[in-house]
N, C-alpha and C positions, 0 to 999 in steps of 0.2 A: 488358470483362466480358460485354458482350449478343453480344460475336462467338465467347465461348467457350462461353457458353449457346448459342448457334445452332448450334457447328458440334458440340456435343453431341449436340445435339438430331437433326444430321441423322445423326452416327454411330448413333444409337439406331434410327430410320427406317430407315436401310439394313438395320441388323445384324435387325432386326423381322421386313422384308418377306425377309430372306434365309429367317428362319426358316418363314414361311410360306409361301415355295416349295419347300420341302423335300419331296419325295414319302413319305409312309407305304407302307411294301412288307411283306404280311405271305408270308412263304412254305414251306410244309411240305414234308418231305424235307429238310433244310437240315445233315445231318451227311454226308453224302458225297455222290457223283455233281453230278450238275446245281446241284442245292440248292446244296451250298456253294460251288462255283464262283459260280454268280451272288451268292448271299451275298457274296462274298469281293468282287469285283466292283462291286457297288451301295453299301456300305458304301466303299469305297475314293474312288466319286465323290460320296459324300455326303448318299446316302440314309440314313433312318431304318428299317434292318432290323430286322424281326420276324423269325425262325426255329425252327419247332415240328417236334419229333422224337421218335422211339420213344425213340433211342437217347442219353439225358441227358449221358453222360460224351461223346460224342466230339463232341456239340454245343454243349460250352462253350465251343469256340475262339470261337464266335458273342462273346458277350459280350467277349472281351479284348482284340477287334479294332474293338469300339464298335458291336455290334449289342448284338443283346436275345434269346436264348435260352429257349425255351420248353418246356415238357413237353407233347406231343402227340402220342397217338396218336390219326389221323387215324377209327377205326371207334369212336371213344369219344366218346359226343356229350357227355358233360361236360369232357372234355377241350379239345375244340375251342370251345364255348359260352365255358368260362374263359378259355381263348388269346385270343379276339377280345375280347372284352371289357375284357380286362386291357390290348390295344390301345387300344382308344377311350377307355379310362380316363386312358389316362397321354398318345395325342394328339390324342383328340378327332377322328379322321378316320382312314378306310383309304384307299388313294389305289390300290393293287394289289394284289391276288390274286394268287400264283404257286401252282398245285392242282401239286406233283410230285412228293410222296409217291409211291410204286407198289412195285411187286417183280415179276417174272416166273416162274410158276411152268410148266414144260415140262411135259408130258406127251400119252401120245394122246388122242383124243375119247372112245375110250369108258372109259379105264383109270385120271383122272385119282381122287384120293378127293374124294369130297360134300364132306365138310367142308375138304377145298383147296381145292379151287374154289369156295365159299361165299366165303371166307376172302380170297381174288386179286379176285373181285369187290366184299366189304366193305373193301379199301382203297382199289382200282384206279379204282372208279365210286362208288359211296357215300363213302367220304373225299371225294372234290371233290364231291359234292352237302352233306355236310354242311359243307363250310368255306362253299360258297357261298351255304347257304341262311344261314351266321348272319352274314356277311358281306355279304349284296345290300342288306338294310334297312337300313344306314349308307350304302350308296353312292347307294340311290334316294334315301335325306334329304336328300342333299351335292347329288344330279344329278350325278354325274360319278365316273367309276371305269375299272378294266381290271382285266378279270379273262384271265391267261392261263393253260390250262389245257396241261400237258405228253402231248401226245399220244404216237404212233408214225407210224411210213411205214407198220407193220400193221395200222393202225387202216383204212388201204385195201385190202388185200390178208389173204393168210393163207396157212398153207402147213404142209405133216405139221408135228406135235410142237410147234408154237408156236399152235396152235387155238384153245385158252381163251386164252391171253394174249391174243391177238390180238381175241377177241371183247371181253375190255376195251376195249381200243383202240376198237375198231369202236361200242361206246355211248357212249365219250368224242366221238365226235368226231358223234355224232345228237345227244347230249345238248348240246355246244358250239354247232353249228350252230341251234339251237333259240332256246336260248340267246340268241345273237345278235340274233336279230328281237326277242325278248320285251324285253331292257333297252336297246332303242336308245334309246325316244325319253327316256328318261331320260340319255344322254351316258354310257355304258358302255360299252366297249367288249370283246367277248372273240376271244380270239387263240388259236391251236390252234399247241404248237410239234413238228414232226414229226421226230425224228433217227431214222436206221435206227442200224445197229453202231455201239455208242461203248462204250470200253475203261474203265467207271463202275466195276466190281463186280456188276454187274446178273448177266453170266453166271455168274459163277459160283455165285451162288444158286438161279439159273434149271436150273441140270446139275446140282448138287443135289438138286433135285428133281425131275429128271427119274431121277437115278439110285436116287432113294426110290420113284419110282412101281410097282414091281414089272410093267414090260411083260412081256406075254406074247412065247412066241419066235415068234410068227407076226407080231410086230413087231420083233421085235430088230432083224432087218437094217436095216429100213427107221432104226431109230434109230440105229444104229449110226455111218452113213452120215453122218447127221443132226449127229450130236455130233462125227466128225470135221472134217466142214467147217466148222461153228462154230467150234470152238478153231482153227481153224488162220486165219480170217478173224481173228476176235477180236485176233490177233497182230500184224494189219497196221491196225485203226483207231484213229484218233483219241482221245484222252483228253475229257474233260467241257466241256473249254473253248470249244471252237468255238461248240459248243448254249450254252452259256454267253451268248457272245456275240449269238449271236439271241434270248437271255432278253430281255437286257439294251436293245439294238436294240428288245425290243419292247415294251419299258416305257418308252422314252425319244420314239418314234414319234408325233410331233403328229397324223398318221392313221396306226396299224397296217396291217399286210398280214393277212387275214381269217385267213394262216396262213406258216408258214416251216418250207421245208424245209432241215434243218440241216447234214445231210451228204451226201457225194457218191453214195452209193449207194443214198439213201433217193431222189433224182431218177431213179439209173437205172434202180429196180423199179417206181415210177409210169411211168415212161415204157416199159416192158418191159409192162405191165400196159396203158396204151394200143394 
């Protein structure tokens, strides 16, 4: 009888400390693109997925896959305030950050509208400032966290018609960098992930609204140019999974890499750029 009390007891131990190696991942954007890739992904090896979205109905696969499904739009601070909360409510810890909510909105510098570009900035840079500010205060409590933040390869670079997007980019990756010194010595870590072209859905939101912008024809051409060569790359990259992969790599990373470039073309316009 005392060796089947004992070996209960160590089954209970084991199955305990399993549970408390479990990583908490909370991550926005999580109904298509990147999001749910690594969702799909993390949840498979056994993490405890959080996933917060505009879009409610195409993010319920979350929940039936043994994640947790959230309502979150990321420029809504009660939204995001309830989503983390409802986290630490139900595990008592966030363990990661995945900021990869975004959208790309085209247009030129001077033609884009105020309130689109208001708009590309209150998801693209304030969404990951609001996820992190309600989320840093459970990670300094714990000491220890990662927060990775979904960058671009244009967050270095820029170029006609992707200007403002690119300038997102460009204060993710000042505001990341920042970042990093301010929560080290608390055991934080943050991670910057970079993919250039990746066949998400992204463009075609992005031509969209480039074809809502109403350019003048003293820019046509130059757009024109712009939108062929896009669609016709668009045709030959990679789907979500690859960046996926380097999510996933850099939530699992005993020391992260301060950043990961994810696809092959995002290496060759920094090195083009050198």
């Amino acid at each position: 009888m005392k060796r089947i009390i004992l070996f209960l007891a160590m089954i209970l131990t084991v199955v305990t400390m399993e549970a408390q190696q479990k990583k908490v991942v909370l991550i926005t954007g999580t109904a298509s693109g990147f999001g749910k890739a690594t969702a799909e992904k993390l949840v498979e090896k056994g993490y405890i997925v959080y996933g917060g979205d505009i879009q409610v109905e195409a993010n319920q696969y979350l929940s039936k896959i043994g994640g947790h499904a959230l309502v979150m739009d990321v420029t809504k601070d009660d939204q995001v305030k309830k989503g983390v909360q409802k986290v630490i409510d139900e595990q008592g810890r966030i363990d990661v950050l995945i900021n990869n909510a975004g959208y790309g909105s085209y247009a030129t510098i001077e033609n884009i509208d105020m309130d689109e570009l208001k708009y590309q900035f209150d998801v693209n840079v304030f969404g990951y400032a609001r996820l992190q500010q309600a989320v840093l205060p459970h990670m300094r409590k714990q000491r220890s966290g990662r927060i990775i933040n979904v960058s671009s390869v244009v967050g270095e670079i820029s170029m006609p018609i992707l200007g403002w997007y690119a300038a997102t980019k460009h204060a993710v990756e000042g505001m990341s960098d920042a970042l990093r010194q301010e929560v080290k010595p608390f055991n934080i870590d943050v991670v910057k992930i970079k993919p250039g072209a990746v066949n998400t859905g992204f463009a075609k939101v992005a031509f969209a609204k480039l074809d809502a912008s109403h350019i003048p024809d003293d820019y046509k051409s130059m757009a024109d140019k712009f939108k062929a060569f896009s669609k016709a790359m668009y045709t030959r990259v990679e789907g979500p999974e690859g960046t996926a992969d380097y999510i996933v790599k850099a939530v699992e990373a005993q020391e992260p890499e301060i950043e990961y470039l994810t696809t092959p073309d995002a290496h060759r316009l920094l090195n083009a750029k050198d």
